[in-house]
C-alpha positions as CSV (number, residue, x, y, z in Angstrom):
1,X,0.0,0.0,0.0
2,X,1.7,3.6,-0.9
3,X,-0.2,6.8,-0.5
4,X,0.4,8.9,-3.3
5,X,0.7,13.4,-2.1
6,X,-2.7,14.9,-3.6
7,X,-3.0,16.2,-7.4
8,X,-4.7,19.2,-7.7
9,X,-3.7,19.5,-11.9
10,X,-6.1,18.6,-14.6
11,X,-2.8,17.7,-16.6
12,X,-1.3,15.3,-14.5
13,X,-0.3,12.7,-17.0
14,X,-2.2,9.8,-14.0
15,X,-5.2,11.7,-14.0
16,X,-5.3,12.0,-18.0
17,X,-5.0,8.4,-17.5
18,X,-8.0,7.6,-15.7
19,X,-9.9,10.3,-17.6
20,X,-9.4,7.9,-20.8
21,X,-10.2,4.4,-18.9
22,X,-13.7,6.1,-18.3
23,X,-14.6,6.8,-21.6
24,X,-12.6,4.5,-23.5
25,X,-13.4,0.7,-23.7
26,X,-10.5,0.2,-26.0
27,X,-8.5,1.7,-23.4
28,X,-10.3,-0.6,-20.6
29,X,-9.4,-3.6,-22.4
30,X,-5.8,-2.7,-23.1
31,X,-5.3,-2.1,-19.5
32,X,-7.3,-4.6,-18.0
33,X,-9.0,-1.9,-15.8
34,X,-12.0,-0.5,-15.0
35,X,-13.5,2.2,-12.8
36,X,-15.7,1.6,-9.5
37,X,-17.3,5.1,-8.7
38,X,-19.1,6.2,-5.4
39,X,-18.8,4.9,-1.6
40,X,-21.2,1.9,-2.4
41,X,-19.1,0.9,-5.3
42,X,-16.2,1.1,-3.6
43,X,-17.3,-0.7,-0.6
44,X,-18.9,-3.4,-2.4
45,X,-15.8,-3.8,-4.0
46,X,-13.8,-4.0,-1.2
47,X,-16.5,-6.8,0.1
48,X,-16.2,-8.5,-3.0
49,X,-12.5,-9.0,-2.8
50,X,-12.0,-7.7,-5.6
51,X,-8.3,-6.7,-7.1
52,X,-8.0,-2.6,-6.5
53,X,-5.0,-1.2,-8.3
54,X,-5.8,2.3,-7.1
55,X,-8.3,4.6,-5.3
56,X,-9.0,8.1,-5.3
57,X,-10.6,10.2,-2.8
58,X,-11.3,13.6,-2.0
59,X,-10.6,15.4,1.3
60,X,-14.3,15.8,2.1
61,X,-14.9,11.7,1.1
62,X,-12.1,10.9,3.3
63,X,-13.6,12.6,6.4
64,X,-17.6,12.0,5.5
65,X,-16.9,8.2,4.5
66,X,-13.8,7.7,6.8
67,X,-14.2,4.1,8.4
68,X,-14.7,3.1,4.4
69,X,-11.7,5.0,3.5
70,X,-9.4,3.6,5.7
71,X,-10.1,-0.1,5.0
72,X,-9.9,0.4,1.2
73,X,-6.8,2.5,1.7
74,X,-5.2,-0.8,3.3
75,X,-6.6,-2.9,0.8
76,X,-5.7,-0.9,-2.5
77,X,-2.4,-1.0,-3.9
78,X,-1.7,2.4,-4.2
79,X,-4.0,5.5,-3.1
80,X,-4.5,9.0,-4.4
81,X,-6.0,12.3,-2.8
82,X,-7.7,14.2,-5.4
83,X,-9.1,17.5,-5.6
84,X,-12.7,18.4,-5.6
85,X,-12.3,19.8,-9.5
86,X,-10.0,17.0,-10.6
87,X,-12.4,14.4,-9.2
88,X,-15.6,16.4,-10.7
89,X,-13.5,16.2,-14.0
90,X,-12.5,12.5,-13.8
91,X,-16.1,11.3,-12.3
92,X,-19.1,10.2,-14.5
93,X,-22.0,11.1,-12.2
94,X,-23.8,14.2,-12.1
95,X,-23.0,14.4,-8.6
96,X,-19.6,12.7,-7.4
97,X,-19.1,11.5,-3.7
98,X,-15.6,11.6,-3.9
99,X,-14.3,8.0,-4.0
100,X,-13.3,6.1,-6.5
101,X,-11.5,2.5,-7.1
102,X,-9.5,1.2,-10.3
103,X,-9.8,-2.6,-10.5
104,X,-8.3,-5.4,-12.1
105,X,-10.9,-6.6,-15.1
106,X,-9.8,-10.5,-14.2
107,X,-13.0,-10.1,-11.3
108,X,-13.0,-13.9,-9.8
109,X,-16.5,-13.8,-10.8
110,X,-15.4,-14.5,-14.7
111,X,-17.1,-17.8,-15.6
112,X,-15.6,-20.6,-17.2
113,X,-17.9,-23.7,-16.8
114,X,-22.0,-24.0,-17.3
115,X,-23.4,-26.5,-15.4
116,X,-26.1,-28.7,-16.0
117,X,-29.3,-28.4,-13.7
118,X,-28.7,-24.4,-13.0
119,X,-29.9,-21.8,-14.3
120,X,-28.5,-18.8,-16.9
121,X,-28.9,-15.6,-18.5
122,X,-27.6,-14.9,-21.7
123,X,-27.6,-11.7,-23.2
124,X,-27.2,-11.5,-27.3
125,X,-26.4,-7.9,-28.4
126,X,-27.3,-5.7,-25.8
127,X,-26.6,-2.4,-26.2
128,X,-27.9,0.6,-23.7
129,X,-25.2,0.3,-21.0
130,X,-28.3,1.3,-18.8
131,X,-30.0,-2.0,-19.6
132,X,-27.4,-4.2,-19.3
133,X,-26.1,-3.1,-15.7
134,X,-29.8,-3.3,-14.5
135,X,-30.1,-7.1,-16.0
136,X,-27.1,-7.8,-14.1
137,X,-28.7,-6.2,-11.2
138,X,-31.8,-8.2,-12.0
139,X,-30.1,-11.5,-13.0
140,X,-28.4,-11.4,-9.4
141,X,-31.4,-10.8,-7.4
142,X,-33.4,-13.2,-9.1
143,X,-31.0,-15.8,-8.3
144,X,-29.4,-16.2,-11.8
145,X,-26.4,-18.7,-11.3
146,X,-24.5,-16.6,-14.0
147,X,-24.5,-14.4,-17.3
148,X,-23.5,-15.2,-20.7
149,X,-23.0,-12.2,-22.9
150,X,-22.2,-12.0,-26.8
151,X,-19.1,-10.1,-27.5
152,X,-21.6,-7.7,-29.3
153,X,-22.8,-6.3,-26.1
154,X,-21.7,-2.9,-24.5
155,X,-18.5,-2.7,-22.8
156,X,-19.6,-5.0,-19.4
157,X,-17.1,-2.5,-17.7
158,X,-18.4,0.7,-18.6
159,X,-18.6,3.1,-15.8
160,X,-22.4,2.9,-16.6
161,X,-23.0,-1.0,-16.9
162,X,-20.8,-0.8,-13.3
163,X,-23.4,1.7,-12.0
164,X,-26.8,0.5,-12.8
165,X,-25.8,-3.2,-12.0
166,X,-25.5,-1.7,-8.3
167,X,-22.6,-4.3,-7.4
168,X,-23.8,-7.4,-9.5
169,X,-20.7,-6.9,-11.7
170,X,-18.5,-8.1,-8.1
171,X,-20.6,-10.9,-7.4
172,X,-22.9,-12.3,-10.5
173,X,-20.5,-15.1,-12.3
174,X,-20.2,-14.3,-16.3
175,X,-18.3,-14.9,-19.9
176,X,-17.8,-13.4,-22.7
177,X,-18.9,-15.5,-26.5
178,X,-18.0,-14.5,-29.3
179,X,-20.4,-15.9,-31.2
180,X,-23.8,-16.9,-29.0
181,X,-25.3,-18.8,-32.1
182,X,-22.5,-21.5,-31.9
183,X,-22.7,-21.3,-28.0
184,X,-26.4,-22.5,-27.8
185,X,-25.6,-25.4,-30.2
186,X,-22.7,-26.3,-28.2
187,X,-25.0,-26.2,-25.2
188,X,-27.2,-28.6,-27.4
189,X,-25.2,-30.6,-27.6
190,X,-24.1,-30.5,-23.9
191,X,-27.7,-31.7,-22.9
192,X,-28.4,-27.8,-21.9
193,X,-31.8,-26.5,-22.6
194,X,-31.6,-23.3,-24.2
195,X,-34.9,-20.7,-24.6
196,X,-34.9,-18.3,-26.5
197,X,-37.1,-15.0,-25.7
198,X,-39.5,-14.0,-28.9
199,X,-42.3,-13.2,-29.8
200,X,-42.5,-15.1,-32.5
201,X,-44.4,-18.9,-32.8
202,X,-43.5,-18.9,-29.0
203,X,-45.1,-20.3,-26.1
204,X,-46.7,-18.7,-23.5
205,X,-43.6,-18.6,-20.5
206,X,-46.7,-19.1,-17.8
207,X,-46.8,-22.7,-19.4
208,X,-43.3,-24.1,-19.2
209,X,-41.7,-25.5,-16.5
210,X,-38.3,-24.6,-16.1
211,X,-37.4,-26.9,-13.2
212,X,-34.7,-28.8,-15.2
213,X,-32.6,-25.7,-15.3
214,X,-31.3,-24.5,-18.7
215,X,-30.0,-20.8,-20.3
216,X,-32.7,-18.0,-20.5
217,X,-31.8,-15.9,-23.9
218,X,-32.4,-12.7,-24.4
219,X,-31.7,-10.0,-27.3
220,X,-31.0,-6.8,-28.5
221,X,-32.9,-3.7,-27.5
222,X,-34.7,-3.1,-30.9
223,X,-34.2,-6.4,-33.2
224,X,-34.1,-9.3,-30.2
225,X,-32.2,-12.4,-31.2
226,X,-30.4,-13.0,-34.3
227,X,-33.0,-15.5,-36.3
228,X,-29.9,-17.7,-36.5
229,X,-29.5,-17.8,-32.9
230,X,-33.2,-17.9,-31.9
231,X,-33.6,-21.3,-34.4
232,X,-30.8,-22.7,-32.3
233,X,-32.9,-22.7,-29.6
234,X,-34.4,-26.0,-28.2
235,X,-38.0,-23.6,-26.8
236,X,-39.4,-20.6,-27.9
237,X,-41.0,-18.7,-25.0
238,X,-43.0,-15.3,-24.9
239,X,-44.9,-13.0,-22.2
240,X,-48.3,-12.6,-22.8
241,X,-48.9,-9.0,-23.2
242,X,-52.4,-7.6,-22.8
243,X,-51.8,-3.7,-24.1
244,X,-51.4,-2.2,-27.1
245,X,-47.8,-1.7,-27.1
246,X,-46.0,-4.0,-28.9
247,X,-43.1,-4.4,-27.0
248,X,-41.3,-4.2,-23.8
249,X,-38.2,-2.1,-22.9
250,X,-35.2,-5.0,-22.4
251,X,-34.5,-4.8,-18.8
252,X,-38.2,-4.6,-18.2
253,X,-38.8,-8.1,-20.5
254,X,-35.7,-9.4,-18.8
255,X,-36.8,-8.7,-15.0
256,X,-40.9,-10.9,-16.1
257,X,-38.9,-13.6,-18.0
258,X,-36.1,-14.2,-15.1
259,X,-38.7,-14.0,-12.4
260,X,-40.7,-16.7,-13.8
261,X,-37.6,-18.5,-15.1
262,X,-35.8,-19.0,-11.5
263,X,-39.1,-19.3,-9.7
């Protein structure tokens, strides 16, 4: 642990640094970094055991927050006081609480193995960073024992998908396909029941019984699954809908189908 003096300069080459791994996920991937931001993020970090290359504070984060701030100061490799304008500069929400962690992408909650008799999420083309950090969210509450995600999703480390999957990213096992069409045949071939959300010659979800376990598919915001990867699919399954709308927003159709999914 080393505890770097405070940077009060816009320019300091570190803090250029971190101003790029926040809105860059070419510049995530090349490092292997990502950014936790806000005491809850932090702290759930810090719970997680997760790998925390550096944190920044503020003064006033420091004092407010300071039993938090001295046990991710021992745990983070290095530390880094921050002024209140460099923070505001570096930070990505409207209004920063002063902390914030830089964590190894290698989280021990990659996945490498599905099982057979549990259940998964798998997420084809997602692309609202919004949505996919609140399916996490979802996918963990419900009791999802881990995500799948096409490499045609958003950046899974954005500072957005970090945010709205309030934690989930620490905890909720997941991997990375590259292509999800060859995954589900592979789980086919596995003995792996694969459904595939659409509401297209689908049945009714109220009607199935999921008890046998299996992978819970669902697609991009405006075109759902690829046809290619839908056909793969052993079941077909729908939500009834009763209005006039034609469709749901993703994380909404995600929170119905995993609800009656891991019931």
């Amino acid at each position: 642990m080393t505890v770097k003096k405070m940077i009060s300069g816009k320019n300091n080459r570190f803090i250029k640094e971190i101003t790029k791994l926040m809105s860059s996920a070419k510049e995530r991937r090349q490092k292997g970094l990502f950014a936790a931001e806000g005491i809850r993020l932090c702290r759930d970090a810090l719970q997680s055991g997760a790998d925390i290359v550096n944190f920044l504070y503020t003064a006033e984060a420091a004092e407010k927050y300071n039993q938090d701030f001295e046990r991710i100061v021992s745990a983070a490799d290095d530390s880094c006081e921050v002024s209140r304008e460099v923070f505001d500069r570096i930070a990505d929400t409207g209004t920063p609480q002063g902390f914030m962690c830089i964590i190894k992408s290698e989280l021990r909650t990659k996945m490498r193995e599905i099982e057979k008799g549990k259940k998964y999420t798998a997420l084809e083309n997602i692309q609202d960073p919004t949505n996919l950090g609140t399916i996490l969210r979802t996918a963990e509450a419900l009791g999802s024992d881990g995500v799948v995600l096409s490499s045609g999703c958003c950046d899974v480390f954005s500072p957005k998908v970090v945010r709205g999957s309030m934690g989930a990213i620490f905890r909720l096992p997941f991997m990375i396909v590259d292509d999800m069409t060859e995954f589900v045949y592979d789980m086919k071939d596995r003995g792996i029941c694969t459904y595939a959300s659409t509401p297209h010659e689908a049945e009714n979800i109220e009607d199935i019984d999921f008890s046998g376990g299996g992978i819970m598919l669902i697609g991009n915001e405006g075109n759902g699954l690829k046809k290619e990867t839908a056909d793969a699919c052993q079941s077909r399954v729908r939500i009834e809908m009763k209005g006039r709308a034609e469709s749901l927003n993703a994380s909404a159709a995600a929170a119905i189908l995993l609800y009656k999914f891991n019931l």
